[in-house]
MILUM-159974 format. One record per atom (N, C-alpha, C): x, z, y; atom name; residue in three letters. Coordinates in nm, 3 decimals. Atoms other than C-alpha are relative to their C-alpha. Layout:
<recs>
<rec px="X" pz="Z" py="Y" atomo="CA" residuo="ALA"/>
...
</recs>
This chain:
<recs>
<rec px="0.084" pz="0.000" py="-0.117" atomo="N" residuo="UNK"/>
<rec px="0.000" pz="0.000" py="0.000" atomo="CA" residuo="UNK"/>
<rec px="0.089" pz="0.000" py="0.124" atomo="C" residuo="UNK"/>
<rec px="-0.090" pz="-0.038" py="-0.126" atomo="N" residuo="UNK"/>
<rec px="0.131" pz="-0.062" py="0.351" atomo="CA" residuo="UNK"/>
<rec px="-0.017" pz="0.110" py="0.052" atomo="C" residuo="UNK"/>
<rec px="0.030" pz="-0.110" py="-0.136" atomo="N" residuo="UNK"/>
<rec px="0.170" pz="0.182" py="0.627" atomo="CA" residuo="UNK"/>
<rec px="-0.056" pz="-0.064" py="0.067" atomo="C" residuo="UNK"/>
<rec px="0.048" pz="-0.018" py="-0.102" atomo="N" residuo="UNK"/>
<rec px="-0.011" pz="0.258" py="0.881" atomo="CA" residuo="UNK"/>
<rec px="0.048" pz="0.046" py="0.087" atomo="C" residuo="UNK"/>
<rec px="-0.044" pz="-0.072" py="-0.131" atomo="N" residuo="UNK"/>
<rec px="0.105" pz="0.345" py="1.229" atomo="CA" residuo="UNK"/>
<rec px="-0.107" pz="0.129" py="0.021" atomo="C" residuo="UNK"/>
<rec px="0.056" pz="-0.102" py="-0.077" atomo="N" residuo="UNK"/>
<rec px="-0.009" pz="0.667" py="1.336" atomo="CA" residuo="UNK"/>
<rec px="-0.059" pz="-0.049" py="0.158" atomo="C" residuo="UNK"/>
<rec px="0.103" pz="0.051" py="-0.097" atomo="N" residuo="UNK"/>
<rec px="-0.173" pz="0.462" py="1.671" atomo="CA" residuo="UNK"/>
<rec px="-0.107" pz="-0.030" py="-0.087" atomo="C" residuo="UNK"/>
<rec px="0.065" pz="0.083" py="0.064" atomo="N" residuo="UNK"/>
<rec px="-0.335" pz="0.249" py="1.439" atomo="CA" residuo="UNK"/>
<rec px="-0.149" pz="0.062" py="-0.085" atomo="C" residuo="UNK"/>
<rec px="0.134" pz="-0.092" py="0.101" atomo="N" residuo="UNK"/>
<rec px="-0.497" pz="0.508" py="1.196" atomo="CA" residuo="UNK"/>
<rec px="-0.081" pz="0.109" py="0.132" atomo="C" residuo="UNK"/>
<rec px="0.113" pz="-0.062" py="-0.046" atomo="N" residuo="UNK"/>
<rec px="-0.622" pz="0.719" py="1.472" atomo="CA" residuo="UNK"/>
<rec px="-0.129" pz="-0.097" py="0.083" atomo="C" residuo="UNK"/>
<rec px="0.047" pz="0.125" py="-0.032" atomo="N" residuo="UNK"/>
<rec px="-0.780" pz="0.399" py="1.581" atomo="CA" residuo="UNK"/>
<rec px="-0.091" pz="-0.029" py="-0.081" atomo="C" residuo="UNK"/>
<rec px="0.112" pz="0.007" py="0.083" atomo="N" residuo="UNK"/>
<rec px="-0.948" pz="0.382" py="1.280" atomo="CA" residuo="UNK"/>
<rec px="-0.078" pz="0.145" py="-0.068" atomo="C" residuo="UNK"/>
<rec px="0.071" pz="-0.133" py="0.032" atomo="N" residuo="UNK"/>
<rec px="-1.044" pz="0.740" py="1.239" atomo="CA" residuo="UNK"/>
<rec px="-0.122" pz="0.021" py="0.113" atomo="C" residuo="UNK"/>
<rec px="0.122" pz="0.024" py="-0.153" atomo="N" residuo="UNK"/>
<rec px="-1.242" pz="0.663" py="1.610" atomo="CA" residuo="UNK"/>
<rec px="-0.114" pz="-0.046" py="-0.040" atomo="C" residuo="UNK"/>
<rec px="0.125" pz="0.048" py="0.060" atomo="N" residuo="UNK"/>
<rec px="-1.429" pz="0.381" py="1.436" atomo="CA" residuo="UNK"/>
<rec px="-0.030" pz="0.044" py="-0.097" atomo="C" residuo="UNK"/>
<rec px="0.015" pz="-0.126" py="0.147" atomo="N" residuo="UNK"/>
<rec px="-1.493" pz="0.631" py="1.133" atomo="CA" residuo="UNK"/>
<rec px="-0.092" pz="0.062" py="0.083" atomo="C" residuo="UNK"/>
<rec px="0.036" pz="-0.125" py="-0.108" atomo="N" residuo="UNK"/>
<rec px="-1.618" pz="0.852" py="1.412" atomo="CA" residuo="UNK"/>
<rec px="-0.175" pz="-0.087" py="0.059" atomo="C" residuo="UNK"/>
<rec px="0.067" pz="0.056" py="-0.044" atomo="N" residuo="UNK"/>
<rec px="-1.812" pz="0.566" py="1.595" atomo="CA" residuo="UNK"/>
<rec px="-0.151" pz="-0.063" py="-0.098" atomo="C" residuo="UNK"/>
<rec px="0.105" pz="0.035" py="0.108" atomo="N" residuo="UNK"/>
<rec px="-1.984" pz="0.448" py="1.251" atomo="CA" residuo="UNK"/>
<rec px="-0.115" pz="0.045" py="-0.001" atomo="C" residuo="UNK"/>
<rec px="0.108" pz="-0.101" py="0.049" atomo="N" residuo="UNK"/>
<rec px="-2.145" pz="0.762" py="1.163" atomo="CA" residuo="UNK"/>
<rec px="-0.076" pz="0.024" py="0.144" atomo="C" residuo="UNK"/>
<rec px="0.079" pz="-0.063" py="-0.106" atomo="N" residuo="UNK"/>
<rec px="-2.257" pz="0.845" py="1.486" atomo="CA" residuo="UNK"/>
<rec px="-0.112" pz="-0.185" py="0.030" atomo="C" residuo="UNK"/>
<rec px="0.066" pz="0.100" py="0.053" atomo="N" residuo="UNK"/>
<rec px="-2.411" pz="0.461" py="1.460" atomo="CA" residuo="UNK"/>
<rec px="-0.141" pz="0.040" py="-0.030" atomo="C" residuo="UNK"/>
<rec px="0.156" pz="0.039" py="0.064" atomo="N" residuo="UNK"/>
<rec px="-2.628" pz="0.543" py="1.199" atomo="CA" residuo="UNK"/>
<rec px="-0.072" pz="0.174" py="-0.031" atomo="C" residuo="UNK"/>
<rec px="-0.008" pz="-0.195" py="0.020" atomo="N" residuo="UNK"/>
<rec px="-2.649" pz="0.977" py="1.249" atomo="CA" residuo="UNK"/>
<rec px="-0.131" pz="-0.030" py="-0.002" atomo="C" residuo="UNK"/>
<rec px="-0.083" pz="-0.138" py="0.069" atomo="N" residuo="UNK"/>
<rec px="-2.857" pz="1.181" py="1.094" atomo="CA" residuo="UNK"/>
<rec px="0.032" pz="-0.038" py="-0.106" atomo="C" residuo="UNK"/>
<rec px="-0.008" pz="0.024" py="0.101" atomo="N" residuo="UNK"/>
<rec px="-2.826" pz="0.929" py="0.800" atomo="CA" residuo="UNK"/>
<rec px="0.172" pz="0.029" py="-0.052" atomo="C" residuo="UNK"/>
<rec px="-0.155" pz="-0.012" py="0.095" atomo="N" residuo="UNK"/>
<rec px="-2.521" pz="1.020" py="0.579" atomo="CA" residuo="UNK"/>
<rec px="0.023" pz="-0.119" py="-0.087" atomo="C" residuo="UNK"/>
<rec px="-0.076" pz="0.135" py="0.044" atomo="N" residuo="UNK"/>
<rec px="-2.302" pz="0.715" py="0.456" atomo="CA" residuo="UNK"/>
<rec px="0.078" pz="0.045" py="-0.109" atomo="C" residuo="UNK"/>
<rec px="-0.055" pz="-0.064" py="0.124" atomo="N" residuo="UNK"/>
<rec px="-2.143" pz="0.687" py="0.155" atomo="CA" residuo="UNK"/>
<rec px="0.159" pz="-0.112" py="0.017" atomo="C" residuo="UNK"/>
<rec px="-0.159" pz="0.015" py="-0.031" atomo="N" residuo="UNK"/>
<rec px="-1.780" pz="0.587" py="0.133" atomo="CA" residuo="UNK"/>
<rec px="0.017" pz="-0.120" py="0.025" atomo="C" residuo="UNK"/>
<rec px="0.036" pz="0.168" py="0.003" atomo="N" residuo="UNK"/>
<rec px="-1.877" pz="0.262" py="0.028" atomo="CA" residuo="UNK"/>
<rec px="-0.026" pz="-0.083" py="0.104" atomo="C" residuo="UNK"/>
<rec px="0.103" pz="0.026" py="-0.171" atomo="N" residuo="UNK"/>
<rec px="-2.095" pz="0.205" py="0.313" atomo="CA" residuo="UNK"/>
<rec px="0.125" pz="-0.047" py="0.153" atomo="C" residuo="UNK"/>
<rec px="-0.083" pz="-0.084" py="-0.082" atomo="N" residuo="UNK"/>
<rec px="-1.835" pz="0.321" py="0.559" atomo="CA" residuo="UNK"/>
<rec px="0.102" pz="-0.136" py="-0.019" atomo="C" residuo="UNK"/>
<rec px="-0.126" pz="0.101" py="0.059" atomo="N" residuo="UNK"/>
<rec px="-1.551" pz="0.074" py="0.389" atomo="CA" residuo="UNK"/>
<rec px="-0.024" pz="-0.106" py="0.056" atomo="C" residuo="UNK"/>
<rec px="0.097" pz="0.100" py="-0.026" atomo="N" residuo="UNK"/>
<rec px="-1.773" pz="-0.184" py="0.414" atomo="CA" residuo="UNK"/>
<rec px="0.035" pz="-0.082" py="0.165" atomo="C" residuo="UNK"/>
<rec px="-0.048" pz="0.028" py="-0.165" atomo="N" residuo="UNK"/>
<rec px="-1.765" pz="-0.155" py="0.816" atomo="CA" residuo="UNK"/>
<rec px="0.094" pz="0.005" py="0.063" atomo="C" residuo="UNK"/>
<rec px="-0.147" pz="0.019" py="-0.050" atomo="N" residuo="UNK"/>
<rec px="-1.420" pz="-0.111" py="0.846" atomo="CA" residuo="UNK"/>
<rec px="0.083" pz="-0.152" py="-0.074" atomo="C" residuo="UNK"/>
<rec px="-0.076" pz="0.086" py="0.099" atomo="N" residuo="UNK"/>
<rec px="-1.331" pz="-0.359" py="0.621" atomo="CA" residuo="UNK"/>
<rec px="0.100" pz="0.028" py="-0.049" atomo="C" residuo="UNK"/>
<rec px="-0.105" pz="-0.082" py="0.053" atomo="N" residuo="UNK"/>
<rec px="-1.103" pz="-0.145" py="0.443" atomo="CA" residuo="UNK"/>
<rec px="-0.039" pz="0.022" py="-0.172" atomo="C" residuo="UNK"/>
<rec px="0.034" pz="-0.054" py="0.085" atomo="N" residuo="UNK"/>
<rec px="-1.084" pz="-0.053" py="0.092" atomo="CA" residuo="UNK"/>
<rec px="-0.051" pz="0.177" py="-0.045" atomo="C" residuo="UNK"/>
<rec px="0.117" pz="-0.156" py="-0.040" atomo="N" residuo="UNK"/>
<rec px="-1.328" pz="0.268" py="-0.024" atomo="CA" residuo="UNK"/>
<rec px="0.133" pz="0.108" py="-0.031" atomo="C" residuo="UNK"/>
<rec px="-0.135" pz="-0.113" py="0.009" atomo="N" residuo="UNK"/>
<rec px="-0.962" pz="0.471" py="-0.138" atomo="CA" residuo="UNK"/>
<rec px="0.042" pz="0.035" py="0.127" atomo="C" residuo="UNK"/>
<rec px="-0.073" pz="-0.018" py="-0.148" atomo="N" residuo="UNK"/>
<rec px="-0.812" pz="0.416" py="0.214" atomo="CA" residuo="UNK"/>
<rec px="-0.144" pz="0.054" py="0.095" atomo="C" residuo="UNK"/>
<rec px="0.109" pz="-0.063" py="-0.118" atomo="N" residuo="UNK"/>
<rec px="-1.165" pz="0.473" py="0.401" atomo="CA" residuo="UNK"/>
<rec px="-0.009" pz="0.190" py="-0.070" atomo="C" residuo="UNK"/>
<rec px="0.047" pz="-0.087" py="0.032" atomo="N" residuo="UNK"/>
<rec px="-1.202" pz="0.775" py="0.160" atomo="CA" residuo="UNK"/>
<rec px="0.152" pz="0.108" py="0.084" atomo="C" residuo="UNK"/>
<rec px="-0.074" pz="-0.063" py="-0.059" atomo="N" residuo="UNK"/>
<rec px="-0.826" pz="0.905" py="0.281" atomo="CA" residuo="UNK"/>
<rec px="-0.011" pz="0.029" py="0.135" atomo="C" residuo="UNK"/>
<rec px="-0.020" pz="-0.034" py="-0.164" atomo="N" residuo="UNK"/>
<rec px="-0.930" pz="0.871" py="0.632" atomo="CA" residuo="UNK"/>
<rec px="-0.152" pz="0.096" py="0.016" atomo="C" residuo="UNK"/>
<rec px="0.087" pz="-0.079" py="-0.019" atomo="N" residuo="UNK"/>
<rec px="-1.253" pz="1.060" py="0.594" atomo="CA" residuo="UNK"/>
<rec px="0.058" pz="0.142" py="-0.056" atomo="C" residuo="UNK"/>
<rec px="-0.043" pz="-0.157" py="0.020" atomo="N" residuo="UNK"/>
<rec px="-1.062" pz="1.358" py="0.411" atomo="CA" residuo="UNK"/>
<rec px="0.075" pz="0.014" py="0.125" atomo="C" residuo="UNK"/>
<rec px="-0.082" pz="-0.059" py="-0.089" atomo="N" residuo="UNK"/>
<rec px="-0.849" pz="1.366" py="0.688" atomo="CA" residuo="UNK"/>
<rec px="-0.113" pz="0.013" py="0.130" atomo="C" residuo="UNK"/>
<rec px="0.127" pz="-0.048" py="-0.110" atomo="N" residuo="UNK"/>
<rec px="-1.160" pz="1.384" py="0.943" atomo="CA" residuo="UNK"/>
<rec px="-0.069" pz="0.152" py="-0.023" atomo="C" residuo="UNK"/>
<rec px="0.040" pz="-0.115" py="0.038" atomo="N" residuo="UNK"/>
<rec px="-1.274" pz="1.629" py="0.713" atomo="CA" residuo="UNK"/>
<rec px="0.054" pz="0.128" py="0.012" atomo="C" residuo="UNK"/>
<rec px="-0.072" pz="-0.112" py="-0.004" atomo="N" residuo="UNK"/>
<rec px="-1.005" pz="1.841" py="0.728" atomo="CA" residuo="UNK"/>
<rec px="0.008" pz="0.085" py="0.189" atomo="C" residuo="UNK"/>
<rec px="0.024" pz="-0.001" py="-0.136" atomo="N" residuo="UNK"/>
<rec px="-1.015" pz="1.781" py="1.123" atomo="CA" residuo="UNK"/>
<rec px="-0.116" pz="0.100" py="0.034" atomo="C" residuo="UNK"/>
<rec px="0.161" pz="-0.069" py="-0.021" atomo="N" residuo="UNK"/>
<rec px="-1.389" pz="1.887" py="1.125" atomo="CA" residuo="UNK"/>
<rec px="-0.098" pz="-0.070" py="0.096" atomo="C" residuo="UNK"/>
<rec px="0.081" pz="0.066" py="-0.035" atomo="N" residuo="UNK"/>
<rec px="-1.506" pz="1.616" py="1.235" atomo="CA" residuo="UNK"/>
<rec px="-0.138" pz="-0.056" py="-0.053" atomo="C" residuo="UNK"/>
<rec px="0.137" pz="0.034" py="0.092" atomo="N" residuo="UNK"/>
<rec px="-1.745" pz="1.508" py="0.951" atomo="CA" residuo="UNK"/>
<rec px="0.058" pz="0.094" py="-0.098" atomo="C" residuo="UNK"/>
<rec px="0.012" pz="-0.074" py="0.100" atomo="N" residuo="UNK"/>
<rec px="-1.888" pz="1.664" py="0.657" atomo="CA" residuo="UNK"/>
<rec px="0.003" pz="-0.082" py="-0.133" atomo="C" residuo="UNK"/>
<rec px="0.049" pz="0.082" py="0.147" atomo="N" residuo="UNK"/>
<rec px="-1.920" pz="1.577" py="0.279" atomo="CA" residuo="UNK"/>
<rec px="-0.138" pz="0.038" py="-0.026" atomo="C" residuo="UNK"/>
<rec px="0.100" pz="-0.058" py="0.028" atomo="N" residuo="UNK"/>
<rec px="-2.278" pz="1.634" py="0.161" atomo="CA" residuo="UNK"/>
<rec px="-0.013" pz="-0.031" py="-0.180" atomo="C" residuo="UNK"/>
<rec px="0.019" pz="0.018" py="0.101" atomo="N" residuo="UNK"/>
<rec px="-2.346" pz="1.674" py="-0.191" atomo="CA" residuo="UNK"/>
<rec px="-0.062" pz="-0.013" py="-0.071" atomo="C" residuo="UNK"/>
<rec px="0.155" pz="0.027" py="0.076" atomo="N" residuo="UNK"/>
<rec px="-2.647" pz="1.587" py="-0.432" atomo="CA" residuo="UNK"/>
<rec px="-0.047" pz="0.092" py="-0.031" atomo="C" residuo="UNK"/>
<rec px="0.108" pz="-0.115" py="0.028" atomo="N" residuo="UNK"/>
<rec px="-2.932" pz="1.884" py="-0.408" atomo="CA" residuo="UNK"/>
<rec px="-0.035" pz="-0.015" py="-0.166" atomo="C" residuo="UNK"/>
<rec px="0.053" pz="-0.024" py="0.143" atomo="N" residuo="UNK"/>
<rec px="-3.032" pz="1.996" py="-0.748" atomo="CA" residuo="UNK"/>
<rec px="0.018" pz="-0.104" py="-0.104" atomo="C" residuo="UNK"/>
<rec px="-0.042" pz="0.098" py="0.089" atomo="N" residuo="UNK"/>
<rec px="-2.827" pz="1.819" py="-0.955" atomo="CA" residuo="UNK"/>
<rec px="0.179" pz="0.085" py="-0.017" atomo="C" residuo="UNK"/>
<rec px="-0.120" pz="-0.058" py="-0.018" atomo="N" residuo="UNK"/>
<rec px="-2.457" pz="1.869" py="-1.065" atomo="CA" residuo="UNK"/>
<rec px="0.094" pz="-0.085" py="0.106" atomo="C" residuo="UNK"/>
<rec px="-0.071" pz="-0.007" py="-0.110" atomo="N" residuo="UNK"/>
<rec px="-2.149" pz="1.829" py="-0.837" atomo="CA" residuo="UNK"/>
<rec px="0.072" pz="-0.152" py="-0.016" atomo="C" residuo="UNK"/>
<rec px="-0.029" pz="0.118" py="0.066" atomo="N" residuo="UNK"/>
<rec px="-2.113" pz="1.452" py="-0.910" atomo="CA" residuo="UNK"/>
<rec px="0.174" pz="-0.022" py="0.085" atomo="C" residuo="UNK"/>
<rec px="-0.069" pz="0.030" py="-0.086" atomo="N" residuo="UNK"/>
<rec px="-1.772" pz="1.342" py="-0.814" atomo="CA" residuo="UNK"/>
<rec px="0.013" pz="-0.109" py="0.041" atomo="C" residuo="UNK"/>
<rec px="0.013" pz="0.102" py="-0.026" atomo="N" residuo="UNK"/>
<rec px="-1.813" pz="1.000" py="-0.741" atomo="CA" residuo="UNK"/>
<rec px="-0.129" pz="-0.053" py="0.139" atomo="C" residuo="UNK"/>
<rec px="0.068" pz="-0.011" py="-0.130" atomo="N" residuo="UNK"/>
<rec px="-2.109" pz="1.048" py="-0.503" atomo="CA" residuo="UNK"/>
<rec px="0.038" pz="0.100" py="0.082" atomo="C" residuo="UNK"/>
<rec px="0.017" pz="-0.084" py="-0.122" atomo="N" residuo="UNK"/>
<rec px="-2.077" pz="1.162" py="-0.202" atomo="CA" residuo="UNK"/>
<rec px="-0.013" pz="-0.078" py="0.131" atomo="C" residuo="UNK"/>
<rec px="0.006" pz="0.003" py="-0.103" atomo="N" residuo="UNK"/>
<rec px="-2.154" pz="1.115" py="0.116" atomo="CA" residuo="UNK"/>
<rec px="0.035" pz="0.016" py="0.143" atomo="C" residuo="UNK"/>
<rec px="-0.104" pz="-0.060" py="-0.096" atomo="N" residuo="UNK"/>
<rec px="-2.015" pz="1.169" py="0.493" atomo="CA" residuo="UNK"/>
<rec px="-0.129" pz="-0.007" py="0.088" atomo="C" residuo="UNK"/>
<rec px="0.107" pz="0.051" py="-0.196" atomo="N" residuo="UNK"/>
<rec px="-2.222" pz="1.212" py="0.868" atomo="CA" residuo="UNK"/>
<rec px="0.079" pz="0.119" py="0.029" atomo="C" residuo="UNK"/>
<rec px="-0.046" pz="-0.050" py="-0.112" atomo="N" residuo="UNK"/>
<rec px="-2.086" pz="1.389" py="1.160" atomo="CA" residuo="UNK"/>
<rec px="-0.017" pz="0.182" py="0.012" atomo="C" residuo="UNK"/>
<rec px="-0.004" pz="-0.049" py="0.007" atomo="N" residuo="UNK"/>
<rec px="-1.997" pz="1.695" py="1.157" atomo="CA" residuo="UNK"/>
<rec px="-0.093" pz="0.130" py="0.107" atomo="C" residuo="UNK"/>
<rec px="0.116" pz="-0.011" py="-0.166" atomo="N" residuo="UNK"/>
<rec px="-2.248" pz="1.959" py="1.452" atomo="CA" residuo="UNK"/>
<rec px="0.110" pz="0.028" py="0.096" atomo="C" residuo="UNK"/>
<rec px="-0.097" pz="0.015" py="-0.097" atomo="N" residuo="UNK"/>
<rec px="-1.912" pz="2.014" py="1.631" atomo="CA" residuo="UNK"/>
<rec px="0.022" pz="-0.115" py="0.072" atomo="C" residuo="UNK"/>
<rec px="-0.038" pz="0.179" py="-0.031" atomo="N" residuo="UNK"/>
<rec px="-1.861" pz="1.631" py="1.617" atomo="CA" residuo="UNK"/>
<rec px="-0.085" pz="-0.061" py="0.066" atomo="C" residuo="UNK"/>
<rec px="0.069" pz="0.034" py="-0.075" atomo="N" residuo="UNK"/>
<rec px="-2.199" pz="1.569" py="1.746" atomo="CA" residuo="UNK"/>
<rec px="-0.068" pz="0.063" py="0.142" atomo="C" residuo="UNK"/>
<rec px="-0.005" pz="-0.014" py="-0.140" atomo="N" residuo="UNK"/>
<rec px="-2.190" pz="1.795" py="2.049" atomo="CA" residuo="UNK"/>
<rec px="0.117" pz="-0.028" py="0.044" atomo="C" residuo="UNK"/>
<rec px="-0.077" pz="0.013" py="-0.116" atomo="N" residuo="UNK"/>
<rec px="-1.832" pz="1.681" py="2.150" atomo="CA" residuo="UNK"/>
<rec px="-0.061" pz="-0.165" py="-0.008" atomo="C" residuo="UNK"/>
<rec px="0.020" pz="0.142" py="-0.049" atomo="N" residuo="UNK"/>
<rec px="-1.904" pz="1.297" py="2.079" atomo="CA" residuo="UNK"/>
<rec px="-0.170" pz="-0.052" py="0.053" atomo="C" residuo="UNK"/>
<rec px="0.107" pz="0.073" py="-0.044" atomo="N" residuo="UNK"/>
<rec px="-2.271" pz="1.305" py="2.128" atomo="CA" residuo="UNK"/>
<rec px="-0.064" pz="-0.039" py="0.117" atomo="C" residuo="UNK"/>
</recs>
């Protein structure tokens, strides 16, 4: 995999940012997300853990069911949507 510039990726952690707030309160799934970056869902998924870790967005996980790891979901974290909203 290439690098990424550190400009570059926070560049795309913005439009990560810009997505969800797009389509808020719906939660996107990695896929989804990839999709609009035109990125593959591994690399969109590395840049959403690192949002995550930020606290910018959340993961949400499937109600009454088990802890699937393959689904999941992302939307904006309520920090994320009172600084960007």
């Amino acid at each position: 995999m290439s690098r990424v510039s550190t400009k570059n990726w926070n560049k795309l952690a913005g439009e990560t940012i810009s997505i969800l707030r797009e389509h808020d309160p719906l939660p996107l799934s990695t896929r989804q997300i990839a999709a609009e970056l035109v990125r593959d869902k591994e690399f969109c998924l590395r840049l959403l853990l690192f949002l995550k870790e930020k606290g910018y967005v959340t993961q949400r996980v499937k109600k009454n069911g088990a802890a699937y790891v393959r689904w999941c979901k992302w939307s904006l974290s309520d920090a994320a949507r009172q600084r960007f909203g």
